[in-house]
N, C-alpha and C positions, 0 to 999 in steps of 0.2 A: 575622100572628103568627110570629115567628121559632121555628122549633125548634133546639137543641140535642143534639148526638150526643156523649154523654159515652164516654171508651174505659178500661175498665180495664186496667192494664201490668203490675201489681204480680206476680211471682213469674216473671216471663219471664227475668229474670235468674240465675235458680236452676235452671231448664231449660238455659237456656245451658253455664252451667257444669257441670251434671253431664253433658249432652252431650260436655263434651268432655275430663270427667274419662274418662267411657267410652272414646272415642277414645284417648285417653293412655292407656288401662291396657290396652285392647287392644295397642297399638303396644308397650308395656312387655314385656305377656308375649308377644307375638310377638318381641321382639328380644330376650328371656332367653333364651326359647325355640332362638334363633337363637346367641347367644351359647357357651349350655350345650352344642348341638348342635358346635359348631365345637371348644370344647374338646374334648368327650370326639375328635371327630375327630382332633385335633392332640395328644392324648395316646395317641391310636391310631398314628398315623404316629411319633411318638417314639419309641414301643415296639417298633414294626415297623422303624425305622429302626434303634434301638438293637442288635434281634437281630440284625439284620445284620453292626452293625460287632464286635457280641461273639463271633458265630459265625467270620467275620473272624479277630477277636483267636485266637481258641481255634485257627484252622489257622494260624497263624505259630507262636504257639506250642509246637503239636505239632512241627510243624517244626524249630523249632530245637533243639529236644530231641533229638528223632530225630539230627538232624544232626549235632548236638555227640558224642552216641554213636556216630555213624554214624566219625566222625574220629578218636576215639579206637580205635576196633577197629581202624581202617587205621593206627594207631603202633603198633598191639600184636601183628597178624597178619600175618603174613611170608608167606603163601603164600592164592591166591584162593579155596580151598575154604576154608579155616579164616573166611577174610573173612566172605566167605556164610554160611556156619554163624553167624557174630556176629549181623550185620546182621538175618537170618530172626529170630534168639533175639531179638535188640532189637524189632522188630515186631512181634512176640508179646507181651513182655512189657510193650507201648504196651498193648494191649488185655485183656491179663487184667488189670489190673491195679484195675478197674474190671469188673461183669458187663456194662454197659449201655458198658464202654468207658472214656476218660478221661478225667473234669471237670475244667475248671478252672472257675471262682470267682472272678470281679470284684463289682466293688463295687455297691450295692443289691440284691444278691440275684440279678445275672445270673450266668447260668451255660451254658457253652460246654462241649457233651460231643462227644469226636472217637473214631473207629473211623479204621483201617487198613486198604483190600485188602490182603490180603498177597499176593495175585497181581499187580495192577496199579500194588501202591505208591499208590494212591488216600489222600487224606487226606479223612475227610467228618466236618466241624464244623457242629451246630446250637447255634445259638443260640437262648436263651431269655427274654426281659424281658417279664416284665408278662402271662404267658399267650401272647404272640405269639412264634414261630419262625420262624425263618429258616437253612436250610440251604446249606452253600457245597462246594467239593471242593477241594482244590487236588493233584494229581497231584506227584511227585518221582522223580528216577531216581538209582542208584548204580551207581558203575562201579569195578571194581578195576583201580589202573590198576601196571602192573609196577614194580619197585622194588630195590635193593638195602633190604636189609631192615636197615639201619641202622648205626650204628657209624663207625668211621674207614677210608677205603679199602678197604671191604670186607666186613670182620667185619659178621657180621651182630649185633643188639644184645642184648646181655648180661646176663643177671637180675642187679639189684647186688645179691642176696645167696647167688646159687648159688655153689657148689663142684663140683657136680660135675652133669655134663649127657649123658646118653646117649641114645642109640637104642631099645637094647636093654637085654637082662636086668643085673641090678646084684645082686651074690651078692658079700657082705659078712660075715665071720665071724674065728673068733679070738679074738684081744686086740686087736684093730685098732681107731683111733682114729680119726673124720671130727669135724673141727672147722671147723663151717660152718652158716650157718642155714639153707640147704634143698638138697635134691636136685632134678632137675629130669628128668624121664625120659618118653622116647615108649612105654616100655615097659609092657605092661598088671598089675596090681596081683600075679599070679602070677609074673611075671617078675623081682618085687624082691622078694629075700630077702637080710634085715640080723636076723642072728642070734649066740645065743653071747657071748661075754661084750664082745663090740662097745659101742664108747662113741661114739656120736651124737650130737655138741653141738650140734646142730639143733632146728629146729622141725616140718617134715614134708616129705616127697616128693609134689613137684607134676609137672601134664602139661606137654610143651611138646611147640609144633610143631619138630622136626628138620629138617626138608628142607634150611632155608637152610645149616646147619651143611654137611650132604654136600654142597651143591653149593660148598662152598670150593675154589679152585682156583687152581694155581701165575703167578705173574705169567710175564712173557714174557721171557723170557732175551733176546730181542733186545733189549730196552730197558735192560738190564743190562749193566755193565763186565766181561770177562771174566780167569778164573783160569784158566790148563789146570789145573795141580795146587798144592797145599799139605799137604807134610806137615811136622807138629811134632816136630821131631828134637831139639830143644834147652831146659832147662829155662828157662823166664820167657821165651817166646816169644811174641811181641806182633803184632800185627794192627791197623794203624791203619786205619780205615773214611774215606776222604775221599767214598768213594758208595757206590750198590747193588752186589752185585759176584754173576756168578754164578761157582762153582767146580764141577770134575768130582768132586772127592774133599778129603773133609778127614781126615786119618788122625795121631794122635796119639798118639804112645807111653805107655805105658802109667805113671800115675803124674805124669804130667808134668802140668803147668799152661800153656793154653792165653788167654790174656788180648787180647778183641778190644777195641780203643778206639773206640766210635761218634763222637768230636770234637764231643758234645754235639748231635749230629743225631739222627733218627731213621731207622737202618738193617737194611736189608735182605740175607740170602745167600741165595739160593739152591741146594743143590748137589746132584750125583748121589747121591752116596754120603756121608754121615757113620760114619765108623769112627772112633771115639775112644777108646781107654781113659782119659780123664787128666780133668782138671776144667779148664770151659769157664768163664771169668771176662769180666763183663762191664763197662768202665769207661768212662767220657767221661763221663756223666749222660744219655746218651741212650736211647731203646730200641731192643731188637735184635730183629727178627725171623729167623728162620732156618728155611728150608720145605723139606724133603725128601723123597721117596718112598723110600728105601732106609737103615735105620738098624742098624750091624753093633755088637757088641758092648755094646751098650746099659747091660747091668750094669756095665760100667766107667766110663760115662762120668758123670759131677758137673754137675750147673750151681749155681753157688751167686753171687749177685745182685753179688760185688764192691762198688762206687761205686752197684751201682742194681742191684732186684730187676728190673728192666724186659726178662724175658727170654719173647720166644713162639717156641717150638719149633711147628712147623706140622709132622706125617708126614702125609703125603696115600697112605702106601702100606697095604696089606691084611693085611699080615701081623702077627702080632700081638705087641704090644712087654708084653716081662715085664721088670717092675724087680724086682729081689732083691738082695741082698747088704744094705749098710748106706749107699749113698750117699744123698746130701742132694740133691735138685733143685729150686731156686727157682725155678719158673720157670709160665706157663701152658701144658699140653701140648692142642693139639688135634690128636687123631687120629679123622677122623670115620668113618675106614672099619677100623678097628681094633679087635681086642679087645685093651683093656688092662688087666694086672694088678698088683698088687702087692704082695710077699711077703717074708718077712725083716726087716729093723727100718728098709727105705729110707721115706723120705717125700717126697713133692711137696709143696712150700708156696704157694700160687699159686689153681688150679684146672684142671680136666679137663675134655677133652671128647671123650667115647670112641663107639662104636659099641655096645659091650659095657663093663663091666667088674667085676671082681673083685680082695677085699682080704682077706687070711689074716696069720697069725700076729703079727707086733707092728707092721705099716708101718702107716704117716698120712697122710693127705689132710688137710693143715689152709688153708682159706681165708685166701688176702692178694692185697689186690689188685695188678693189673700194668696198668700203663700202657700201651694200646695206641695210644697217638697214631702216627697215620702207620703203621698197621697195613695192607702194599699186596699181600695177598692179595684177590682179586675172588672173586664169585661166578656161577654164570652168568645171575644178571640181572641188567637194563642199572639203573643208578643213576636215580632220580628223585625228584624233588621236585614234584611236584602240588600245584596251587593247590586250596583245599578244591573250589571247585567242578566240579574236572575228577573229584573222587570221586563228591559228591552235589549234585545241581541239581535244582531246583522249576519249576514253569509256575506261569502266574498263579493268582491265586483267583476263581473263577468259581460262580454259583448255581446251584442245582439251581430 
Protein backbone atom coordinates (compact mmCIF):
# COMPACT_ATOMS: atom_id res chain seq x y z
CA UNK A 1 0.00 0.00 0.00
CA UNK A 2 1.46 3.27 -0.90
CA UNK A 3 1.59 5.95 1.60
CA UNK A 4 1.29 9.58 0.90
CA UNK A 5 3.19 12.56 2.76
CA UNK A 6 1.14 15.60 2.25
CA UNK A 7 3.34 19.12 3.13
CA UNK A 8 1.58 22.11 4.03
CA UNK A 9 3.37 25.66 2.61
CA UNK A 10 0.70 28.09 2.95
CA UNK A 11 1.81 31.30 4.99
CA UNK A 12 5.66 30.73 4.48
CA UNK A 13 5.35 33.45 2.06
CA UNK A 14 4.21 36.10 4.69
CA UNK A 15 7.22 34.89 6.99
CA UNK A 16 9.38 35.65 4.27
CA UNK A 17 8.34 38.88 3.70
CA UNK A 18 8.14 40.32 7.01
CA UNK A 19 11.45 38.89 7.52
CA UNK A 20 12.81 40.98 5.36
CA UNK A 21 10.60 43.94 5.84
CA UNK A 22 12.39 43.67 9.45
CA UNK A 23 15.71 43.57 7.73
CA UNK A 24 14.89 46.73 5.64
CA UNK A 25 13.52 48.72 8.47
CA UNK A 26 16.48 47.78 10.44
CA UNK A 27 18.91 48.95 7.63
CA UNK A 28 16.37 51.99 7.19
CA UNK A 29 16.80 53.18 10.70
CA UNK A 30 20.43 52.26 10.85
CA UNK A 31 21.17 54.43 7.75
CA UNK A 32 18.72 57.66 9.08
CA UNK A 33 20.38 57.06 11.91
CA UNK A 34 23.73 57.29 9.93
CA UNK A 35 22.52 59.85 7.75
CA UNK A 36 21.08 62.25 10.68
CA UNK A 37 24.43 61.53 12.52
CA UNK A 38 26.60 62.80 9.55
CA UNK A 39 24.33 65.91 9.12
CA UNK A 40 24.29 67.35 12.50
CA UNK A 41 28.30 66.43 12.06
CA UNK A 42 28.51 68.58 8.83
CA UNK A 43 26.38 71.29 10.29
CA UNK A 44 28.89 71.20 13.12
CA UNK A 45 32.08 71.53 10.98
CA UNK A 46 30.05 74.46 9.04
CA UNK A 47 29.68 76.33 12.02
CA UNK A 48 33.04 75.54 13.29
CA UNK A 49 34.47 76.40 9.95
CA UNK A 50 32.20 79.47 9.54
CA UNK A 51 33.58 80.92 12.98
CA UNK A 52 36.74 80.74 11.81
CA UNK A 53 36.38 82.63 8.61
CA UNK A 54 34.02 85.37 10.60
CA UNK A 55 36.64 85.60 13.28
CA UNK A 56 38.98 85.90 10.28
CA UNK A 57 36.61 88.61 8.70
CA UNK A 58 36.21 90.51 12.08
CA UNK A 59 40.58 90.88 12.47
CA UNK A 60 41.00 92.30 8.81
CA UNK A 61 38.46 94.45 9.60
CA UNK A 62 39.61 95.68 12.71
CA UNK A 63 42.58 96.17 10.92
CA UNK A 64 41.79 98.30 8.37
CA UNK A 65 40.10 100.41 10.58
CA UNK A 66 42.71 100.95 12.76
CA UNK A 67 44.80 101.43 9.74
CA UNK A 68 42.87 103.83 7.84
CA UNK A 69 43.05 106.00 11.40
CA UNK A 70 46.34 105.00 11.93
CA UNK A 71 47.17 107.23 8.21
CA UNK A 72 45.24 109.68 8.89
CA UNK A 73 46.82 110.87 12.31
CA UNK A 74 50.30 110.61 10.28
CA UNK A 75 48.71 113.47 7.58
CA UNK A 76 47.56 115.44 10.55
CA UNK A 77 50.60 115.03 13.13
CA UNK A 78 53.90 116.70 12.26
CA UNK A 79 55.87 115.51 15.15
CA UNK A 80 56.24 111.65 16.73
CA UNK A 81 54.97 112.31 20.11
CA UNK A 82 51.76 114.06 19.08
CA UNK A 83 51.69 110.77 16.49
CA UNK A 84 51.75 108.29 19.46
CA UNK A 85 49.52 110.20 21.49
CA UNK A 86 46.97 109.63 18.32
CA UNK A 87 47.55 106.22 17.55
CA UNK A 88 47.40 105.06 21.76
CA UNK A 89 43.80 107.46 21.69
CA UNK A 90 42.73 105.37 18.41
CA UNK A 91 43.49 101.83 20.24
CA UNK A 92 41.73 102.89 23.07
CA UNK A 93 38.93 104.09 21.44
CA UNK A 94 38.87 100.37 19.30
CA UNK A 95 37.95 98.97 22.56
CA UNK A 96 35.84 101.10 24.62
CA UNK A 97 33.89 101.43 22.36
CA UNK A 98 32.20 98.23 23.09
CA UNK A 99 32.52 96.74 27.18
CA UNK A 100 33.24 93.32 25.77
CA UNK A 101 35.18 95.18 22.92
CA UNK A 102 34.17 95.60 19.04
CA UNK A 103 31.40 93.81 17.16
CA UNK A 104 30.94 93.41 13.97
CA UNK A 105 27.96 91.70 12.54
CA UNK A 106 27.63 89.63 9.35
CA UNK A 107 25.01 88.03 7.93
CA UNK A 108 22.91 85.05 9.65
CA UNK A 109 23.62 86.23 12.99
CA UNK A 110 27.43 85.77 13.03
CA UNK A 111 29.27 87.83 14.82
CA UNK A 112 33.06 88.75 15.22
CA UNK A 113 33.93 90.62 18.61
CA UNK A 114 37.82 92.06 18.55
CA UNK A 115 39.98 93.47 21.65
CA UNK A 116 43.42 95.32 21.18
CA UNK A 117 46.73 94.76 23.29
CA UNK A 118 47.63 97.92 23.55
CA UNK A 119 50.95 96.93 24.72
CA UNK A 120 51.76 94.47 21.95
CA UNK A 121 49.37 95.84 19.18
CA UNK A 122 47.76 92.30 19.24
CA UNK A 123 44.48 92.17 17.44
CA UNK A 124 42.36 89.14 19.03
CA UNK A 125 38.90 88.26 16.99
CA UNK A 126 36.38 85.53 18.07
CA UNK A 127 34.12 84.42 16.07
CA UNK A 128 30.81 83.20 16.54
CA UNK A 129 28.18 80.85 14.31
CA UNK A 130 25.80 78.77 15.49
CA UNK A 131 27.16 78.37 19.36
CA UNK A 132 30.59 77.40 18.04
CA UNK A 133 33.83 79.88 18.46
CA UNK A 134 36.77 80.16 17.03
CA UNK A 135 39.40 82.67 18.07
CA UNK A 136 42.35 84.22 15.78
CA UNK A 137 45.19 86.96 16.63
CA UNK A 138 46.69 88.83 14.14
CA UNK A 139 49.65 91.11 15.47
CA UNK A 140 50.36 94.91 13.58
CA UNK A 141 53.16 97.31 14.05
CA UNK A 142 53.32 101.32 13.57
CA UNK A 143 56.29 103.15 12.96
CA UNK A 144 56.67 107.00 12.68
CA UNK A 145 58.66 107.54 10.15
CA UNK A 146 60.27 111.42 9.84
CA UNK A 147 58.84 113.92 7.52
CA UNK A 148 58.68 117.35 6.27
CA UNK A 149 55.39 118.01 7.73
CA UNK A 150 53.78 119.07 4.55
CA UNK A 151 53.10 121.89 2.32
CA UNK A 152 55.30 123.20 -0.67
CA UNK A 153 59.22 123.23 -0.18
CA UNK A 154 58.94 123.16 3.19
CA UNK A 155 56.18 125.08 4.95
CA UNK A 156 54.89 122.89 7.08
CA UNK A 157 50.75 122.32 6.31
CA UNK A 158 48.44 124.91 6.98
CA UNK A 159 44.84 125.03 8.77
CA UNK A 160 42.67 126.42 5.73
CA UNK A 161 40.93 128.25 7.91
CA UNK A 162 43.44 129.70 10.53
CA UNK A 163 44.45 133.39 10.80
CA UNK A 164 46.35 133.33 13.23
CA UNK A 165 48.92 130.41 14.81
CA UNK A 166 51.15 130.82 17.83
CA UNK A 167 53.13 129.35 20.35
CA UNK A 168 52.40 131.21 22.99
CA UNK A 169 50.10 133.63 24.90
CA UNK A 170 47.69 135.77 22.44
CA UNK A 171 46.41 139.17 24.55
CA UNK A 172 44.00 140.70 22.22
CA UNK A 173 42.05 143.85 23.40
CA UNK A 174 40.77 147.29 22.31
CA UNK A 175 38.80 148.10 19.36
CA UNK A 176 40.83 145.59 17.51
CA UNK A 177 39.29 143.45 14.81
CA UNK A 178 40.33 139.38 13.84
CA UNK A 179 38.45 138.54 10.76
CA UNK A 180 39.18 134.84 10.48
CA UNK A 181 37.42 131.54 11.30
CA UNK A 182 39.76 130.21 14.11
CA UNK A 183 42.84 130.79 16.14
CA UNK A 184 45.25 128.13 16.35
CA UNK A 185 47.60 128.19 19.55
CA UNK A 186 50.23 125.88 21.61
CA UNK A 187 49.28 128.12 24.32
CA UNK A 188 47.32 126.72 27.41
CA UNK A 189 43.68 128.21 27.85
CA UNK A 190 45.21 131.05 30.61
CA UNK A 191 47.48 132.14 28.11
CA UNK A 192 44.62 133.69 25.62
CA UNK A 193 43.08 136.60 26.55
CA UNK A 194 40.64 138.16 23.77
CA UNK A 195 38.92 140.83 25.72
CA UNK A 196 37.20 144.59 25.57
CA UNK A 197 35.41 145.59 22.95
CA UNK A 198 37.47 143.08 20.41
CA UNK A 199 35.47 141.93 17.35
CA UNK A 200 36.18 138.07 16.47
CA UNK A 201 34.72 136.92 13.31
CA UNK A 202 35.64 133.46 14.12
CA UNK A 203 34.34 130.44 15.32
CA UNK A 204 36.98 129.27 18.23
CA UNK A 205 40.60 128.87 19.26
CA UNK A 206 42.00 125.56 18.76
CA UNK A 207 45.40 123.44 19.80
CA UNK A 208 48.06 122.87 17.47
CA UNK A 209 51.33 121.24 17.51
CA UNK A 210 54.02 124.20 16.86
CA UNK A 211 57.30 122.57 16.66
CA UNK A 212 57.27 122.23 12.88
CA UNK A 213 56.59 125.96 12.68
CA UNK A 214 60.18 126.73 14.78
CA UNK A 215 61.88 124.44 13.17
CA UNK A 216 61.55 126.74 9.79
CA UNK A 217 64.81 127.46 8.60
CA UNK A 218 66.72 129.92 6.11
CA UNK A 219 67.51 128.13 2.51
CA UNK A 220 71.25 128.13 1.65
CA UNK A 221 72.62 131.08 0.26
CA UNK A 222 75.00 129.07 -1.56
CA UNK A 223 72.45 127.93 -3.80
CA UNK A 224 71.31 131.50 -4.42
CA UNK A 225 72.56 134.27 -6.95
CA UNK A 226 74.23 136.86 -5.08
CA UNK A 227 73.51 140.84 -4.36
CA UNK A 228 76.42 142.57 -2.28
CA UNK A 229 73.93 145.61 -1.70
CA UNK A 230 70.52 147.29 -2.91
CA UNK A 231 69.48 150.44 -1.94
CA UNK A 232 66.26 152.21 -3.12
CA UNK A 233 67.22 155.74 -3.83
CA UNK A 234 64.87 156.54 -6.58
CA UNK A 235 60.99 156.70 -6.82
CA UNK A 236 59.33 153.62 -8.93
CA UNK A 237 62.33 151.62 -8.53
CA UNK A 238 61.88 148.13 -10.03
CA UNK A 239 63.55 144.78 -9.16
CA UNK A 240 63.23 142.20 -11.86
CA UNK A 241 63.59 138.62 -10.36
CA UNK A 242 64.95 136.24 -13.35
CA UNK A 243 65.96 133.81 -9.99
CA UNK A 244 66.54 133.37 -6.21
CA UNK A 245 68.76 136.05 -5.29
CA UNK A 246 70.45 136.40 -1.75
CA UNK A 247 71.14 140.34 -0.68
CA UNK A 248 73.20 141.71 2.31
CA UNK A 249 70.96 144.74 2.75
CA UNK A 250 67.75 146.09 1.24
CA UNK A 251 67.35 149.70 2.55
CA UNK A 252 64.63 152.08 1.01
CA UNK A 253 64.02 155.53 1.65
CA UNK A 254 61.54 156.61 3.17
CA UNK A 255 58.06 156.95 1.32
CA UNK A 256 59.44 155.66 -1.73
CA UNK A 257 57.88 152.57 -3.66
CA UNK A 258 59.95 149.58 -4.00
CA UNK A 259 58.28 147.32 -6.97
CA UNK A 260 60.01 143.58 -7.22
CA UNK A 261 58.79 141.76 -10.60
CA UNK A 262 58.89 137.77 -10.01
CA UNK A 263 58.50 137.26 -14.27
CA UNK A 264 55.53 135.10 -13.26
CA UNK A 265 57.90 132.59 -11.41
CA UNK A 266 57.81 131.91 -7.96
CA UNK A 267 60.66 133.66 -6.08
CA UNK A 268 62.71 133.85 -3.39
CA UNK A 269 65.31 136.89 -1.30
CA UNK A 270 66.99 136.10 1.15
CA UNK A 271 68.74 139.08 2.94
CA UNK A 272 70.88 140.23 6.02
CA UNK A 273 69.08 143.12 6.78
CA UNK A 274 65.63 144.63 5.53
CA UNK A 275 65.56 148.33 6.36
CA UNK A 276 62.91 149.87 4.46
CA UNK A 277 60.81 152.69 5.12
CA UNK A 278 58.79 152.84 1.80
CA UNK A 279 56.18 150.31 0.42
CA UNK A 280 57.40 146.90 -1.02
CA UNK A 281 55.00 146.10 -4.34
CA UNK A 282 54.89 142.93 -5.67
CA UNK A 283 54.11 142.22 -9.67
CA UNK A 284 54.72 139.44 -12.43
CA UNK A 285 51.79 137.20 -10.99
CA UNK A 286 54.13 135.18 -9.26
CA UNK A 287 54.84 134.66 -5.45
CA UNK A 288 57.50 136.19 -3.38
CA UNK A 289 59.15 134.93 -0.61
CA UNK A 290 61.48 137.12 1.36
CA UNK A 291 63.33 135.48 4.63
CA UNK A 292 65.21 137.43 7.11
CA UNK A 293 66.53 137.43 10.53
CA UNK A 294 67.06 141.19 11.00
CA UNK A 295 64.02 143.70 10.25
CA UNK A 296 64.93 147.69 11.05
CA UNK A 297 62.24 150.19 10.92
CA UNK A 298 59.45 147.89 10.45
CA UNK A 299 56.68 150.67 11.16
CA UNK A 300 57.62 152.24 7.79
CA UNK A 301 57.56 149.66 5.78
CA UNK A 302 54.04 148.57 3.51
CA UNK A 303 53.63 145.57 1.68
CA UNK A 304 50.50 145.78 -0.15
CA UNK A 305 49.78 142.62 -2.97
CA UNK A 306 50.20 145.05 -6.40
CA UNK A 307 49.46 142.37 -9.51
CA UNK A 308 49.26 139.57 -6.56
CA UNK A 309 48.69 139.41 -2.91
CA UNK A 310 51.28 136.56 -3.05
CA UNK A 311 53.62 137.97 -0.47
CA UNK A 312 55.56 135.66 2.66
CA UNK A 313 57.77 137.57 4.68
CA UNK A 314 59.65 134.82 6.57
CA UNK A 315 61.81 136.72 10.10
CA UNK A 316 63.54 133.95 11.52
CA UNK A 317 65.07 136.62 14.08
CA UNK A 318 63.93 136.86 18.09
CA UNK A 319 63.36 140.17 18.47
CA UNK A 320 60.33 141.36 18.53
CA UNK A 321 58.41 143.11 15.55
CA UNK A 322 55.76 145.83 16.62
CA UNK A 323 53.52 147.16 13.77
CA UNK A 324 51.96 150.67 14.52
CA UNK A 325 51.38 153.49 12.79
CA UNK A 326 48.63 153.03 10.01
CA UNK A 327 50.36 150.87 7.29
CA UNK A 328 48.54 148.22 5.36
CA UNK A 329 50.54 144.75 4.99
CA UNK A 330 49.20 142.26 2.59
CA UNK A 331 51.11 139.80 3.14
CA UNK A 332 51.56 136.25 5.18
CA UNK A 333 54.04 137.19 8.14
CA UNK A 334 55.71 134.09 9.95
CA UNK A 335 57.81 134.87 12.63
CA UNK A 336 58.17 131.75 14.82
CA UNK A 337 60.44 132.89 17.24
CA UNK A 338 59.10 136.44 17.76
CA UNK A 339 56.67 138.32 19.76
CA UNK A 340 54.53 140.02 17.57
CA UNK A 341 52.21 142.91 18.01
CA UNK A 342 49.97 145.10 16.67
CA UNK A 343 48.85 148.65 17.57
CA UNK A 344 47.37 151.83 16.08
CA UNK A 345 45.03 151.48 13.02
CA UNK A 346 47.83 149.11 10.87
CA UNK A 347 46.47 145.78 9.55
CA UNK A 348 47.83 142.44 8.13
CA UNK A 349 45.65 141.00 5.60
CA UNK A 350 46.89 137.52 4.87
CA UNK A 351 47.87 135.65 8.25
CA UNK A 352 50.26 135.19 11.16
CA UNK A 353 52.47 133.09 12.63
CA UNK A 354 54.04 134.26 15.80
CA UNK A 355 55.67 133.02 18.88
CA UNK A 356 53.71 135.37 21.06
CA UNK A 357 51.30 137.83 20.08
CA UNK A 358 49.30 140.89 20.96
CA UNK A 359 46.57 143.37 19.19
CA UNK A 360 45.32 146.93 20.96
CA UNK A 361 43.62 149.86 19.81
CA UNK A 362 41.98 149.89 16.29
CA UNK A 363 44.68 147.25 14.08
CA UNK A 364 43.21 144.01 12.18
CA UNK A 365 44.23 140.65 11.40
CA UNK A 366 41.89 139.95 8.65
CA UNK A 367 42.18 136.33 6.99
CA UNK A 368 43.15 136.05 2.87
CA UNK A 369 44.62 133.62 1.68
CA UNK A 370 48.35 133.67 -0.01
CA UNK A 371 49.63 131.45 -2.25
CA UNK A 372 52.62 129.45 -1.22
CA UNK A 373 53.63 127.54 -4.21
CA UNK A 374 57.23 127.23 -4.35
CA UNK A 375 57.41 128.17 -0.87
CA UNK A 376 61.70 127.10 -0.42
CA UNK A 377 62.16 127.53 3.25
CA UNK A 378 63.04 123.95 4.83
CA UNK A 379 62.55 122.66 8.05
CA UNK A 380 64.85 120.50 9.83
CA UNK A 381 63.32 117.31 8.79
CA UNK A 382 64.29 115.50 6.02
CA UNK A 383 61.15 115.25 3.36
CA UNK A 384 59.30 112.11 3.03
CA UNK A 385 56.79 110.25 1.51
CA UNK A 386 56.13 106.84 3.05
CA UNK A 387 54.24 104.09 1.45
CA UNK A 388 51.41 103.43 4.11
CA UNK A 389 52.99 100.31 5.02
CA UNK A 390 56.41 101.73 6.06
CA UNK A 391 53.89 103.38 8.83
CA UNK A 392 51.53 100.44 9.78
CA UNK A 393 52.28 96.70 8.78
CA UNK A 394 50.22 93.44 9.91
CA UNK A 395 51.60 89.68 10.38
CA UNK A 396 49.49 86.96 9.36
CA UNK A 397 46.23 85.77 11.01
CA UNK A 398 47.03 82.91 13.10
CA UNK A 399 44.64 80.79 15.74
CA UNK A 400 44.71 80.76 19.17
Amino acid sequence: MRIKHLREEKGSGLVLTLMVLLVLSVLGVAIGTLTLGSYRLSVANRDDTSAYYVAEAGAVAAYEEIQSKVLSAYETNATEDSFDAKVSAIVSEHNDRFADGSVYHFDSGATATTKINPETYTITSIGEVGGKKRTVTKKFSVTWVDKNTGGSGGLPTLPTDAVLLTEGAIYIGGSSTITGDSIYTNAPKTGINIFGSTKYKGNEVKSIDFEPYAAIKAPDINNLNTEINLTISKKSTKLVLDSDVYISEIQNKSNETYTIDTTGQDRTIVVNTLNSGGNIVVTGGGTLTIVTDTITNINNISFNGGESANITLVYLGDTALDFAGNAVYNMMLIAPNAAVSLTGTCSINGMVIAKTFKMLGNASLNYAAVNTAGFPVGSTAPTAEPDPEDIISSGPIIEN
